[in-house]
C-alpha positions in Angstrom: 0.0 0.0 0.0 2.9 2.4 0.8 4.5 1.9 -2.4 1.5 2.8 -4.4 1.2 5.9 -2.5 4.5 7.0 -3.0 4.1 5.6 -6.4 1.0 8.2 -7.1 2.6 11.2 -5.4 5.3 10.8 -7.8 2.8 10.8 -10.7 0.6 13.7 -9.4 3.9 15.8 -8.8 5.4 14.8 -12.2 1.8 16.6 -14.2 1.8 19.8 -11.5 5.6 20.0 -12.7 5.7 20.0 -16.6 2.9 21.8 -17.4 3.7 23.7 -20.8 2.1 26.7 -22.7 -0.1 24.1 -24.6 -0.6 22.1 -21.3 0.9 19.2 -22.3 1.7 16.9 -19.1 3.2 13.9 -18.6 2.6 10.9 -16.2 5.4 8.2 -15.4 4.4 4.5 -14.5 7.0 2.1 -13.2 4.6 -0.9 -13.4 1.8 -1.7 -15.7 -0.5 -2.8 -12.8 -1.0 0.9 -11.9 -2.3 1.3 -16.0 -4.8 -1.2 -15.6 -7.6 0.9 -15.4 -6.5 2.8 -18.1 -6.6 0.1 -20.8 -9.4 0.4 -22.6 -8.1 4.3 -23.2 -4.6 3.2 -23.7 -5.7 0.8 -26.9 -8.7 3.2 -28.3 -5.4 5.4 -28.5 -3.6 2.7 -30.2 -6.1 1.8 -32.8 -6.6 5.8 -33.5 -2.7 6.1 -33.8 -2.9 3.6 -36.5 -0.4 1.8 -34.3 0.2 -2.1 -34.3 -1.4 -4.6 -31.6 1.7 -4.8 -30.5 1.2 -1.4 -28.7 -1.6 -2.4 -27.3 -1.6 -2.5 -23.1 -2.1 -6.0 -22.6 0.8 -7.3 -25.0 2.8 -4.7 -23.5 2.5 -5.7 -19.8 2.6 -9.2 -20.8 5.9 -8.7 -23.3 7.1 -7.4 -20.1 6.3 -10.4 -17.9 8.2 -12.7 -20.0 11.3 -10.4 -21.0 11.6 -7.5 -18.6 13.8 -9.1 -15.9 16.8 -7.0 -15.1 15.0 -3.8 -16.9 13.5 -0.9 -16.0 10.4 0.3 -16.8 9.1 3.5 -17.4 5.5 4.0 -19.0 5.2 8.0 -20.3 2.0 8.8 -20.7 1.2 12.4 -22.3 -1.5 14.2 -22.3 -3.0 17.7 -23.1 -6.5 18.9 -21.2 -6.8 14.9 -20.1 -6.8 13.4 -23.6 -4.0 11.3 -24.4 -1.7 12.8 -27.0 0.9 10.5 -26.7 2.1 6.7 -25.0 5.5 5.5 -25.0 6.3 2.0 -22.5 10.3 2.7 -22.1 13.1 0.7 -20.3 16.7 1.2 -19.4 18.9 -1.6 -19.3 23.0 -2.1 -18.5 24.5 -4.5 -20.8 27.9 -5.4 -19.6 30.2 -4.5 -16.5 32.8 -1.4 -15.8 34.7 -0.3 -17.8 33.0 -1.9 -20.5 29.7 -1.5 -20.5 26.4 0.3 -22.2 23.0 1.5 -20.7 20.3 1.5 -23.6 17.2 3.3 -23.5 14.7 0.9 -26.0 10.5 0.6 -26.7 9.1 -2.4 -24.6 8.1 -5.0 -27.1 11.0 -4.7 -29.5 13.3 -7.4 -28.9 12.5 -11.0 -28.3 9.8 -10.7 -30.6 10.3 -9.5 -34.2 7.5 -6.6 -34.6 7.7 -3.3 -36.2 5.9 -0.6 -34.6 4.6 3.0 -35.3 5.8 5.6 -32.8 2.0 6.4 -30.9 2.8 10.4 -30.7 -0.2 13.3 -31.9 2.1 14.7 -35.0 1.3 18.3 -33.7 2.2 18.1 -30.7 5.8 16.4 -31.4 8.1 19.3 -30.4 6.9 19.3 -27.2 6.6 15.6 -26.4 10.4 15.0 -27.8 11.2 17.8 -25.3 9.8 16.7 -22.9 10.0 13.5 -22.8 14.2 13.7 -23.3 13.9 16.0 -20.3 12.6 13.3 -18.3 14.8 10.8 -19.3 18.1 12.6 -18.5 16.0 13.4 -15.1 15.9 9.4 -14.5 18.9 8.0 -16.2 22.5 8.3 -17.0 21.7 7.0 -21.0 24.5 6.3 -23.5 21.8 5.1 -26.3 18.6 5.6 -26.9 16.7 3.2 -29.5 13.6 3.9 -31.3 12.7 0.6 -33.6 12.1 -1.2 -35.2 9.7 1.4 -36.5 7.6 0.3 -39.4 7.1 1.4 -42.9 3.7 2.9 -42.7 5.1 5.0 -39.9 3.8 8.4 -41.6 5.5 10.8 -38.8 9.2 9.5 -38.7 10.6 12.8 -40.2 8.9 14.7 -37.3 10.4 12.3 -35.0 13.6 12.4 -36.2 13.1 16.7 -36.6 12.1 16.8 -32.9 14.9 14.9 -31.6 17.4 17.2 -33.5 15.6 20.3 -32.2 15.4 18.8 -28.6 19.0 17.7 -28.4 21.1 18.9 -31.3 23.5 21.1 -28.9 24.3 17.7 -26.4 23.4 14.7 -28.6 24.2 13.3 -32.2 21.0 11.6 -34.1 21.1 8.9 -36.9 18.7 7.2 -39.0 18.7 4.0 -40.3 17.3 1.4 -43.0 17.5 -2.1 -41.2 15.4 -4.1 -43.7 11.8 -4.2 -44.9 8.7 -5.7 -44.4 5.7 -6.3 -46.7 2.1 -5.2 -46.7 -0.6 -6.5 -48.7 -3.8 -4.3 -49.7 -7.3 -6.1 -49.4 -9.3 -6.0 -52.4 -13.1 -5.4 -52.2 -14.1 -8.4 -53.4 -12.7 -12.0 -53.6 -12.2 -11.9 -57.4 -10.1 -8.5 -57.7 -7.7 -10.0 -55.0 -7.4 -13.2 -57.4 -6.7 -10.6 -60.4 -3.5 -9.3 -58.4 -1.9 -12.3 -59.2 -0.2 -13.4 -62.3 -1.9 -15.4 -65.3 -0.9 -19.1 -64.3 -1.4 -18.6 -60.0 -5.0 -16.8 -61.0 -5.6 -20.4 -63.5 -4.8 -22.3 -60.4 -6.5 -20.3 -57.4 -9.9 -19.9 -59.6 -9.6 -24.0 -59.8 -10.2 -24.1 -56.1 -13.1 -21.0 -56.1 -14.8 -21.4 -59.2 -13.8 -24.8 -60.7 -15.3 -27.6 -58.9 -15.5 -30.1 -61.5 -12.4 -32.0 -60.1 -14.0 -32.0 -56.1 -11.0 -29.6 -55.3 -12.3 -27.5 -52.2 -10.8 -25.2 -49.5 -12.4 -23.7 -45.8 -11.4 -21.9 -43.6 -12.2 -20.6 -39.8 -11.0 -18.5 -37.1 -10.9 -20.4 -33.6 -13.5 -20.0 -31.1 -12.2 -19.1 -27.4 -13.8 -23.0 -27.2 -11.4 -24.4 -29.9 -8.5 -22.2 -29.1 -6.2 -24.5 -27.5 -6.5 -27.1 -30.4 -6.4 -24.9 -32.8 -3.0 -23.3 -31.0 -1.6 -26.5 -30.0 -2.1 -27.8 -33.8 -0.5 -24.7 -35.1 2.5 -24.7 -33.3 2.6 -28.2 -34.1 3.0 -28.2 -37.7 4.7 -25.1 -37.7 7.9 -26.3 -35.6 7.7 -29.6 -37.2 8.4 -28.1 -41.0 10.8 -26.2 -40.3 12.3 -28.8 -37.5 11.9 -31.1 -41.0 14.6 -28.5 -42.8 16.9 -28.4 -39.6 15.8 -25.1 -38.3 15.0 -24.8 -34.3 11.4 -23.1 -35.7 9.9 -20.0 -34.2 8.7 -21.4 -30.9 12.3 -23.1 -30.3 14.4 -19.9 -32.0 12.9 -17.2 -29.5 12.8 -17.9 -25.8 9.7 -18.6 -23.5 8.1 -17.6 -27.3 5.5 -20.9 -27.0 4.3 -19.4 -23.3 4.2 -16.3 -24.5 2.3 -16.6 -27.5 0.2 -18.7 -25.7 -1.1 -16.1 -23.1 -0.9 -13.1 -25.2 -3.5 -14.5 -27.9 -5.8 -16.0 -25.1 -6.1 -12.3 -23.7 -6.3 -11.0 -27.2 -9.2 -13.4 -28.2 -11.3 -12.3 -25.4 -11.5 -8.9 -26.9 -12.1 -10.5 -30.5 -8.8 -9.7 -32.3 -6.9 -13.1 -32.2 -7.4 -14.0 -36.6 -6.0 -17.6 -35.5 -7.3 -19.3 -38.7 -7.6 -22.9 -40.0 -7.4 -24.2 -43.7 -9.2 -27.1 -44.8 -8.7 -28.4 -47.9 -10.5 -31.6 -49.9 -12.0 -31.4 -46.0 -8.6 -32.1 -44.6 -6.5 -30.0 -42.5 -4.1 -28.2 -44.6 -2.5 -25.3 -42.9 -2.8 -22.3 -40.5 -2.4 -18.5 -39.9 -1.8 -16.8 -37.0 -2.6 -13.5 -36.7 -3.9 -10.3 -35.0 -6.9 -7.8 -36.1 -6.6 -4.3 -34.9 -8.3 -1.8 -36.5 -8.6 -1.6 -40.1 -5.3 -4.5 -40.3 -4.3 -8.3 -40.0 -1.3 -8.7 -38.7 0.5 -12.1 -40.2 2.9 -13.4 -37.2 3.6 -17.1 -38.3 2.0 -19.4 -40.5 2.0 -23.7 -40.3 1.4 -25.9 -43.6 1.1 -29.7 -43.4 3.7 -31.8 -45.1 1.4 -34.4 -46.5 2.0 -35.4 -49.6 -1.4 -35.0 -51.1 -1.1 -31.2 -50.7 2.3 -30.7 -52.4 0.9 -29.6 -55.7 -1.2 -26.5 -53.9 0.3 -22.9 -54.1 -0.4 -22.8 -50.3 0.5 -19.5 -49.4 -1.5 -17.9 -52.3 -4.5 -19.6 -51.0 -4.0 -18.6 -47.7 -3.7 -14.9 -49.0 -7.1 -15.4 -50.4 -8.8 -16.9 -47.4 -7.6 -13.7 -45.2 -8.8 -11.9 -48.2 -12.2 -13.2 -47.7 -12.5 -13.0 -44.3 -10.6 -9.5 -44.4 -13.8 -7.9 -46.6 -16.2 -9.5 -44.3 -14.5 -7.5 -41.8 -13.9 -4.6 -43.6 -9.8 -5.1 -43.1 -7.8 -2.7 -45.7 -4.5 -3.9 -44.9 -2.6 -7.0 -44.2 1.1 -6.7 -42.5 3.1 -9.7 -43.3 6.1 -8.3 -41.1 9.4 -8.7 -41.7 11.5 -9.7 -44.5 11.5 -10.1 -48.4 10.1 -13.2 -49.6 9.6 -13.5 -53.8 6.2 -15.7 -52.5 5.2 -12.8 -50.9 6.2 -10.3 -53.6 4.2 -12.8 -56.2 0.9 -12.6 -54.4 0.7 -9.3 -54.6 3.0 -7.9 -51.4 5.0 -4.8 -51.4 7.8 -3.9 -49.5 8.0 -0.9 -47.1 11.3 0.2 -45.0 12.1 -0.8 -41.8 13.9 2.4 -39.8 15.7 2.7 -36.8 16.5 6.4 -35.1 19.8 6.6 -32.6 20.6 9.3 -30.5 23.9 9.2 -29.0 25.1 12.2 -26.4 28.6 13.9 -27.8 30.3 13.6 -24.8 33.9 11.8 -25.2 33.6 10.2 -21.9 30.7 8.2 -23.0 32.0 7.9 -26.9 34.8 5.7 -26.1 32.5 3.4 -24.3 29.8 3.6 -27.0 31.5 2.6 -30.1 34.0 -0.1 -29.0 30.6 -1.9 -27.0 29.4 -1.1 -30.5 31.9 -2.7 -32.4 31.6 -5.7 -29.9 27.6 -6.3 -30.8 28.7 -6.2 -34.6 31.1 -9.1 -34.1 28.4 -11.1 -32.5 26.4 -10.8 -35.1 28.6 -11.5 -37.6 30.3 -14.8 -35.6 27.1 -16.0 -33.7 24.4 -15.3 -36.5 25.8 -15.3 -39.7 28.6 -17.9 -38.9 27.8 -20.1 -36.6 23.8 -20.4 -37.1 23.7 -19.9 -40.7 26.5 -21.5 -41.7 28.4 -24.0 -39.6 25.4 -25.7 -37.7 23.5 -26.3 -41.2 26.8 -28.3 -42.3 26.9 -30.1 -39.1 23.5 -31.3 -39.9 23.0 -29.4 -35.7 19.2 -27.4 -35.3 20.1 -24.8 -33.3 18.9 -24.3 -30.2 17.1 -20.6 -28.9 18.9 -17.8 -30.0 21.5 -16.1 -27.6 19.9 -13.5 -24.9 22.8 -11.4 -25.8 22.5 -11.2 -29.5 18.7 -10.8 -29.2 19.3 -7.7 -26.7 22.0 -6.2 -29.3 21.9 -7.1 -33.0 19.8 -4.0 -33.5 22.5 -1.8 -32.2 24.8 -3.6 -34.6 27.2 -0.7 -35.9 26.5 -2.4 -39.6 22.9 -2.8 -39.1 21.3 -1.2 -42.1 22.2 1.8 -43.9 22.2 5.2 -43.2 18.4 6.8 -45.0 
């Protein structure tokens, strides 16, 4: 009880401190328990932002169960005359020990699980949040980096962002921009037949066999579980899915990323009970022939993972067109405009109609020397990793050991992002 008093004096004195001309304040949670009541306001925020689900309260404070040991949170809420202009869940960590060491300032949700997100700040009120907000942080924490990313490609405001930073902290602090990959995004059609006509002559020939051909009893189905079904339907995905790619001598998704099967567990149970879990299963010839799993939130899907079966009756169907066409059709029912398939650049993808968007990264560094020749040789340090552990040793040596890897290194998941050859400079 004493600490949530002292927590809530803290808050109350941090709005009756930073009041601005335009009356912009801003609250600071150290917990997400305190936010509870505030999470149907946080994710009507989210979904207005155009943000991702992965924004959203609950996968935050859950994201944060699973990874945030060791970290600190801080949750910055803005707001100007009680309506939320702005929510950004922080933490600080230390990576490494004196002399040779880093603290990183990063988004919850960005490592240990491969999203991209859009940055949930009103664009007219920017100046004043970046100010802020950077005021704050050098109140709380001695930073050497802090790390906005993976941002994603739709991200409309990223200039501003970048603008504000420069504006806020040009005189003390250096800030950099970066291309780290790209991920593609589909655009629904308005009707079954013109998503179809996005695809080439011979792909439409053999999707139209399934839709409109019958004459050889080809068929496809598909549904999205029910909170009833949801653990077969789960358990069954992440089934096939680690067994394909467990097939081809790759750890798989649920093996690759720690505690990622628990996690993904809880986080789409919670998400189903507010009817935006898309965890969808494809039938074909009334067989079971593959799964998506994905997220609705507002007018998107989101496409986290996808399972296929390896039976042999199904190796002559262009599975991941038809699954394209099933979120199509459910997607219209729905009134869905978008899919995100997330990261990466995949020539299935590309063929199905997909186009590619860039992922960007913004850096801010302080100038100071002292902290300088601490940054770059730690830097320099995460690069190697990723070169030895990654691209070596994962890619290349453990395949030709016929070895499946195991999870991926804590270390190189913390860091790879802060690689100083990750990407190129916009």
């Amino acid at each position: 009880m004493e600490q949530i008093q002292e927590h809530q004096f803290k808050v109350q004195n941090t709005c009756e401190d930073d009041r601005m001309q335009n009356d912009i304040v801003v609250e600071v949670y150290d917990n997400f328990e305190d936010l509870l009541d505030m999470q149907p306001s946080w994710d009507s925020f989210m979904e207005e932002m155009n943000a991702e689900i992965f924004l959203t309260y609950d996968w935050c404070r859950l994201w944060w169960k699973y990874y945030g040991k060791k970290r600190d949170l801080k949750v910055f809420v803005f707001k100007q005359n009680d309506n939320i202009s702005g929510i950004l869940p922080l933490f600080f960590e230390t990576i490494g020990l004196w002399p040779a060491y880093i603290s990183i300032i990063k988004i919850v949700g960005t490592d240990f699980i491969p999203v991209t997100i859009n940055i949930p700040l009103k664009k007219e009120l920017l100046n004043d949040i970046i100010r802020l907000l950077t005021d704050k942080l050098n109140q709380f924490y001695n930073w050497d980096l802090l790390h906005f990313g993976a941002i994603c490609g739709k991200c409309e405001i990223i200039d501003q962002i970048e603008k504000a930073f420069v504006e806020a902290l040009s005189l003390s602090c250096t800030v950099l921009r970066k291309s780290s990959d790209v991920q593609t995004y589909f655009k629904i059609a308005d009707s079954l037949e013109k998503q179809i006509a996005s695809f080439s002559k011979v792909q439409r020939k053999r999707l139209r066999h399934f839709y409109n051909d019958k004459k050889d009893g080809e068929s496809i189905d598909s549904q999205f579980t029910t909170e009833a079904q949801f653990d077969t339907f789960f358990n069954a995905f992440v089934q096939m899915h680690q067994a394909k790619w467990q097939k081809s001598g790759q750890a798989g998704h649920f093996e690759d990323w720690p505690d990622a099967r628990n996690f993904h567990y809880e986080v789409a149970s919670t998400q189903l009970k507010y009817n935006r879990l898309r965890l969808l299963r494809m039938i074909i010839n009334d067989r079971e022939a593959g799964y998506q799993y994905s997220y609705k939130f507002g007018d998107t899907y989101y496409a986290f993972l996808n399972a296929r079966t390896e039976e042999e009756q199904f190796k002559h169907v262009s599975y991941y067109n038809l699954l394209i066409c099933e979120d199509a059709r459910h997607a219209i029912t729905e009134n869905v405009k978008h899919l995100d398939s997330m990261r990466g650049k995949y020539d299935n993808k590309l063929q199905a109609g997909g186009y590619l968007l860039p992922v960007r990264n913004l850096y801010i560094y302080p100038k100071r020397i002292t902290k300088l020749i601490r940054i770059y040789p730690m830097q320099f340090f995460f690069s190697l990793l990723d070169i030895i552990y990654l691209k070596i040793f994962r890619r290349r040596l453990l395949p030709k050991l016929s070895i499946r890897p195991g999870s991926f290194n804590k270390l190189w998941i913390k860091t790879h992002m802060l690689s100083l050859y990750n990407g190129n400079k916009k």
